[in-house]
N, C-alpha and C positions, 0 to 999 in steps of 0.2 A: 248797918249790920255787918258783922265779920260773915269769913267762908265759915268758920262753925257754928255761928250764931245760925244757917243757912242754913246748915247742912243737920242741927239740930233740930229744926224746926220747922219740917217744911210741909205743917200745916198751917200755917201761920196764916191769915187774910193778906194778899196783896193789894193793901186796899190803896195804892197811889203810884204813880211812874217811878218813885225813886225806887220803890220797894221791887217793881217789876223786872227793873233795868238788874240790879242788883241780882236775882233771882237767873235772871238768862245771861247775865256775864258769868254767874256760879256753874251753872250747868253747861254753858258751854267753848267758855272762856274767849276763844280767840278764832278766828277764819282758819280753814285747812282746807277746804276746796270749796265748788259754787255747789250751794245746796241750800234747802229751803226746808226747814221744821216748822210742823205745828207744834204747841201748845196748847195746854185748854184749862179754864177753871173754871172752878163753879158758881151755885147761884149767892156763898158767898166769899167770895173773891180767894177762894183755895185751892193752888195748882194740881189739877189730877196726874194720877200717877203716868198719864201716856204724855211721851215728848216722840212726835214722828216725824223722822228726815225724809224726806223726799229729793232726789240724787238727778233725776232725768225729764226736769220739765223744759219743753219748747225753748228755743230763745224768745219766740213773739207769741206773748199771749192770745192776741186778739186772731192766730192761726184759727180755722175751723178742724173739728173731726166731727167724724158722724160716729153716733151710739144707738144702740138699740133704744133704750128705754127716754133720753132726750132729744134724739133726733141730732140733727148737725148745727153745734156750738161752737163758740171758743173755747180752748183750753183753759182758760180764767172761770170762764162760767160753768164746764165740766167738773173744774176742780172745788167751784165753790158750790155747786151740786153735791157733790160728794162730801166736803165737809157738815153740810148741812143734814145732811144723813146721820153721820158718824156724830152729830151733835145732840140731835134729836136722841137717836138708840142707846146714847152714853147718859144721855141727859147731863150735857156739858152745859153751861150758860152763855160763857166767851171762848174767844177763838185770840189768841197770841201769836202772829207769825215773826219769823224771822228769818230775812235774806242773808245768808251769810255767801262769801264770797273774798277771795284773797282780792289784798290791797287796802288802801289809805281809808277814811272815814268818806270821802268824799259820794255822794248817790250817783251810779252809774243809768245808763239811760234802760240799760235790761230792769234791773232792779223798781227804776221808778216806772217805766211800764206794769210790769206784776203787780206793783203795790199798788198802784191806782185801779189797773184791769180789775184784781182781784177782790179788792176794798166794794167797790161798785159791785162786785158781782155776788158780794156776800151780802150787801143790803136786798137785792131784788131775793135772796134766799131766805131771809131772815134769819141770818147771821150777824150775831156780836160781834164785833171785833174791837177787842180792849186797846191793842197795839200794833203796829208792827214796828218790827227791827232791823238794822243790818250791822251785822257781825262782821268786823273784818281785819286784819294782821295785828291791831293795837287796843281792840275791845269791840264794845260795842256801842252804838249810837240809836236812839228812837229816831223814827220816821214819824217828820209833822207832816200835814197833809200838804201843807207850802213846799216840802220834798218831793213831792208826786202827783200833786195833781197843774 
């Protein structure tokens, strides 16, 4: 698909990685600093209109905080608490993350921490998670689970 083919069509089913990959290099082309979006699509494979950056998460997931309503977590599983929320109320199906972060394609150890903490944390949620990604200075790359776990 071209960027207008994209940028036409963006109800289209993402119904495969190629389609997916394409979609979040579209939207968000290339790393600019360390940050982490969600994504989300629906039940069938059509990206909803909310893309959410998230700018200030911990360096180590596996940190604890205490919260009123979960008691004292990780940051991984607070977060995937809280997606699993916003998934439910939105009535999203999956969940798309993406690590973006300046520098080479290579997986850094922050990166495969989140994505593993996270990953895990969104199955005990029952959260989908279609992908994840890392975005960084020359595109972007999927994250196999051989990258993080």
């Amino acid at each position: 698909m071209t960027n207008d083919t994209l940028a036409a069509d963006k109800d289209a089913p993402l119904t495969d990685d190629t389609l997916l990959t394409e979609r979040v290099l579209f939207l968000l082309e290339r790393a600019n600093l360390r940050q982490f979006w969600m994504m989300f699509l629906d039940e069938h494979d059509v990206q909803a209109p909310t893309l959410m950056p998230c700018d200030d998460l911990p360096v180590d997931p596996c940190h604890q905080t205490h919260t009123d309503d979960l008691g004292t977590v990780t940051h991984a599983e607070l977060l995937a608490a809280r997606i699993a929320f916003l998934m439910e109320h939105c009535e999203f199906a999956q969940a798309v993350f993406v690590w973006e972060r300046r520098g080479g394609p290579r997986v850094g150890e922050q990166e495969r921490a989140w994505a593993r903490e996270l990953g895990a944390a969104c199955v005990r949620h029952g959260v989908r998670v279609r992908a994840q990604f890392l975005l960084h200075d020359r595109g972007v790359r999927v994250l196999a689970p051989d990258d993080y776990l």
